[in-house]
Every structure is written in structure tokens, then in C-alpha cells.
N, C-alpha and C positions, 0 to 999 in steps of 0.2 A: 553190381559195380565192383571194378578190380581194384583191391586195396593195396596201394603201398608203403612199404617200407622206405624210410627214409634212410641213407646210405650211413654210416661213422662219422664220415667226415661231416656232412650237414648237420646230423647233430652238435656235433664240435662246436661245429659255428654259430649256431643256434645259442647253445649255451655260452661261449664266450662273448656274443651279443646282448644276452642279457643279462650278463655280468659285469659289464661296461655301464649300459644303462642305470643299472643299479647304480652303480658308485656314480654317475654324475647328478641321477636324482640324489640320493645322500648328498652330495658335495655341495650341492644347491640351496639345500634345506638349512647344511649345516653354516653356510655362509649367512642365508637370509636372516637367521637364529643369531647369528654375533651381531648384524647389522642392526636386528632391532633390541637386545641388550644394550647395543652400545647409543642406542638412542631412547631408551628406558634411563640410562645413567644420569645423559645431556639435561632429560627432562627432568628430574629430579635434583640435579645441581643448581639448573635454573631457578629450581621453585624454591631452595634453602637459600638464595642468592635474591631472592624477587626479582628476577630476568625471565624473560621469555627466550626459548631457544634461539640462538642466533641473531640476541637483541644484546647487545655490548654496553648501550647506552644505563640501563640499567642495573649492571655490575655494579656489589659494594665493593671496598678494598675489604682484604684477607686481615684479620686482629692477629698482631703478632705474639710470639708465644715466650712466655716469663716476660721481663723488663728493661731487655735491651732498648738502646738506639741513646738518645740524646737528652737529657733531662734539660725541661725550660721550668717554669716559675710553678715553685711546691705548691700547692691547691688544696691538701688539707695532710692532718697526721691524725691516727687516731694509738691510746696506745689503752692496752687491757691489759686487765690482772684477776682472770674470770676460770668457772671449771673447776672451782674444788668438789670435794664431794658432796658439798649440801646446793650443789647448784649455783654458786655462788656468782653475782654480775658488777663488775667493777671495770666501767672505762669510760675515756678522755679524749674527748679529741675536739682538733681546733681547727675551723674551717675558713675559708678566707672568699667572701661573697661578692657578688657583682661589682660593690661600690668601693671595694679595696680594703673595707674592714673582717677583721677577724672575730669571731665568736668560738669560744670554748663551752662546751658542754659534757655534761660530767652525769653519768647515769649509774645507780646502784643500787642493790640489794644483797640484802644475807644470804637467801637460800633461794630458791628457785619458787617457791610459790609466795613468797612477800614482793609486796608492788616496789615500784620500782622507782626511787626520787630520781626527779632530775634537777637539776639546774643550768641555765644559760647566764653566761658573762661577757660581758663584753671587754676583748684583749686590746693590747697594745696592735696598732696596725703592723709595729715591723715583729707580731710573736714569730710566724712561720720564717721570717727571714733568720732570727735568732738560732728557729731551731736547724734550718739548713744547713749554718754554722758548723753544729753537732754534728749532722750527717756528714759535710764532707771534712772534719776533720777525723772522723773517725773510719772514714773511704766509703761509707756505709753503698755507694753508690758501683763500688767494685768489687763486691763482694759475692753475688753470683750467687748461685745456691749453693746452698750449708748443709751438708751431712745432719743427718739426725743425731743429738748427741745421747753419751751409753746411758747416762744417769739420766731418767723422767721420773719424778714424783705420780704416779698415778690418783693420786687422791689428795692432790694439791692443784690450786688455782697456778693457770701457765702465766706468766706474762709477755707483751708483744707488742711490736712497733707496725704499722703500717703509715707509710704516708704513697700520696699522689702526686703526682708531677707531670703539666702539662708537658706535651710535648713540642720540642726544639725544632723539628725538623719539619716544614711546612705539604713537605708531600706527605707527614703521614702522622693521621690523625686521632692516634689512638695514645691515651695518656698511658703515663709510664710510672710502676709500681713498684714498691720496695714493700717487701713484707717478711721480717724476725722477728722471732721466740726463743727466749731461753729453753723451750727443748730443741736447739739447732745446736753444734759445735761453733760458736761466736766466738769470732777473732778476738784478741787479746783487746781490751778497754771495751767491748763489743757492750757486754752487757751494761757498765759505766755508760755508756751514752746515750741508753733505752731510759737509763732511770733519770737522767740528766733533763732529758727531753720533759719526760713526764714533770718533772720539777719546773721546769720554765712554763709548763700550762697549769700547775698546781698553783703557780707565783700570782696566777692573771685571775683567782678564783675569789676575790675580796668582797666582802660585803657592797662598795659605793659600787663596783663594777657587776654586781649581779644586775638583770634582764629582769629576769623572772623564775619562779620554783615550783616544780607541781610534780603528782605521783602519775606513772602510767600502769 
């Protein structure tokens, strides 16, 4: 049988034919490869959200991030004076329950391996409004985050304000949080109004108003 060669030019085209080829298989692959990453993503945003893909009905809303938005009716404060070096746990706080009353509760130990007393008291219903007084006269509510301040005692108990605060704004249901420490740069009277606060839930700690006391 007579064999031929194939002409330059047919080659040419031979090769630049499956040169083409090539890059649209690649091009194929590489699309198909984004399409199901990008549906790898869907499905696991789904699954942190408890949604099924392209089920909307089951979306939560996004928790918003630090404590902006609208402050409605304060819901508890807690304040501590914990963290030296023997471990030390000292805090307060006063919470305000279903039925409108307020309970203060006051937990402590010396070091970290002694248990731990508590005690519950029963406060004045308007403590939290008292203390809110405090917050916004001391703006504590526009205050924003505070630089870390240069002086920390490393082997000193910190002490700290948190309180909670329902939130104002009915599309969105995530409460709203204030939280300083004296290791923060606190605005001028800042720190005056941490110990203020703590002294109006110290005032509600009286013998006829105690609950009850036990160690944990």
C-alpha cells in the first residue's frame, strides 16, 4: 500500500485544530469548576443559616456587629472586679425578670480554687432605671469603642461594666450591648460612673432583701 505524506499546510491545520479543541475543553471544565464552587458556597451558607438552597423562607437575620442601633429598656448590668493573680472572682449584677422585678446577685471568691458564695436579693423594681440614669448621663451609650489604655496592672483584678439593652427598633431583634473596663482609655467621669452603678446594686444587698445564699 502507498503511503502518504501529509502536505505543511495540513499539518498546520491539523495542529491548530487541536489547539482550539483543547482550549474549549479547558474553558468548559474551567467554567463547570466555578459553577460548582459557587454552589459548594450556596450550600454551606444555607447550612450555617438553617436554609435549604434557594429556600428564603428559612433565612435568620444577620446579628449585628458591636452595639449600635437604638437602645430600648435596659434588661440586665452586670459589673466585675475579677482577674488578679490568685484568680480572684468578684461580680454583681442585676437582672430584671419577666414579671418586672429586679434581682441582684453577687458571686465571690479569693482565689480561684475556693468555692464560690453567692447571694440573691431582691432590688427595688425601678434599680435598672436608676442605673440607666448613670449610663446616659455619663453618654456611656456614645461612647463607641475605647482604645486600650497604656497603664494595665497585669497582676491586678480589672474591673467592668456590662449592661444589656433590649432593643428599640422592631425589625431588628438582636439586643444591644455596652461593655467597659478600666483597662479601656474612659472618658472623663467614665470610670466614676462604673463604681456609681456598682454602689446602687451594693445599696439593694441588705439583710430583709436577701433571697437566699449558698456556695457553688
Amino acid at each position: 500500500m502507498e503511503k502518504r505524506e501529509l502536505s505543511a499546510g495540513a499539518k498546520a491545520g491539523i495542529a491548530v485544530g487541536c489547539f482550539v479543541a483543547a482550549i474549549l475543553v479547558v474553558t468548559v471544565f474551567l467554567k463547570s469548576q466555578e459553577e460548582l464552587d459557587a454552589a459548594r458556597v450556596q450550600g454551606f451558607d444555607s447550612f450555617e443559616s438553617g436554609a435549604l438552597p434557594g429556600d428564603s423562607s428559612l433565612s435568620s437575620p444577620t446579628a449585628p456587629e458591636g452595639g449600635d442601633g437604638v437602645f430600648g429598656k435596659l434588661k440586665s448590668v452586670t459589673y466585675s472586679d475579677s482577674g488578679n493573680m490568685l484568680g480572684n472572682l468578684y461580680a454583681v449584677d442585676a437582672v430584671r425578670g419577666d414579671d418586672g422585678g429586679v434581682v441582684v446577685t453577687i458571686r465571690k471568691s479569693a482565689m480561684h480554687s475556693d468555692p464560690i458564695e453567692v447571694g440573691e436579693y431582691r432590688a427595688a423594681d425601678d434599680l435598672l432605671d436608676q442605673i440607666e440614669v448613670v449610663i446616659d448621663r455619663a453618654g456611656m451609650k456614645e461612647w463607641g469603642e475605647l482604645p486600650q489604655s497604656e497603664f494595665i496592672a497585669l497582676d491586678a483584678s480589672t474591673e467592668s461594666l456590662s449592661a444589656l439593652f433590649e432593643s428599640a427598633d422592631p425589625g431588628d431583634p438582636w439586643p444591644k450591648r455596652l461593655s467597659y473596663s478600666f483597662d479601656d482609655e474612659l472618658p472623663d467621669g467614665g470610670g466614676e460612673a462604673i463604681r456609681e452603678i456598682h454602689g446602687l446594686m451594693l445599696a439593694s444587698m441588705s439583710e430583709d432583701r436577701l433571697i437566699r445564699a449558698y456556695t457553688e
